[in-house]
Each structure stands twice: as C-alpha cells, then as structure tokens.
C-alpha positions, 0 to 999 in steps of 0.5 A: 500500500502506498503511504506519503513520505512526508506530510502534505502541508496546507499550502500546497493543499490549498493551492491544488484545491483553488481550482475547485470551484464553481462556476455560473453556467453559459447562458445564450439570447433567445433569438425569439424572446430574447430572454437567456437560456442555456445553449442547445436547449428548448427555451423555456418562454417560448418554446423555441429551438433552432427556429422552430417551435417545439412545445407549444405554450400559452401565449 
C-alpha cells in the first residue's frame, strides 16, 4: 500500500484545491424572446429551438 513520505502541508493543499470551484453556467439570447437560456436547449418562454417551435405554450 502506498503511504506519503512526508506530510502534505496546507499550502500546497490549498493551492491544488483553488481550482475547485464553481462556476455560473453559459447562458445564450433567445433569438425569439430574447430572454437567456442555456445553449442547445428548448427555451423555456417560448418554446423555441433552432427556429422552430417545439412545445407549444400559452401565449
């Protein structure tokens, strides 16, 4: 079984884990609504993707 030679210490363990983060996801304009969606998806206002209408919704 491999165990470390010496302890980790905090810096370098913090240092590796500044990367773990989050990040706020991508958002496009609807070309209909204009409202922000998230890419290659049916937006949920108007129910459009690609030009073309894919649900139906209440207007």
């Amino acid at each position: 079984m491999a165990v470390p030679k010496r302890k980790v210490g905090r810096a370098v363990t913090n240092t590796r884990r500044s990367s773990h983060k989050i990040e706020a996801k991508g958002t496009q304009e609807c070309p209909q609504c204009h409202t922000p969606k998230l890419p290659h998806r049916v937006c949920a206002e108007c129910g459009y993707y690609k030009g073309n209408e894919v649900i139906v919704t209440a207007e």
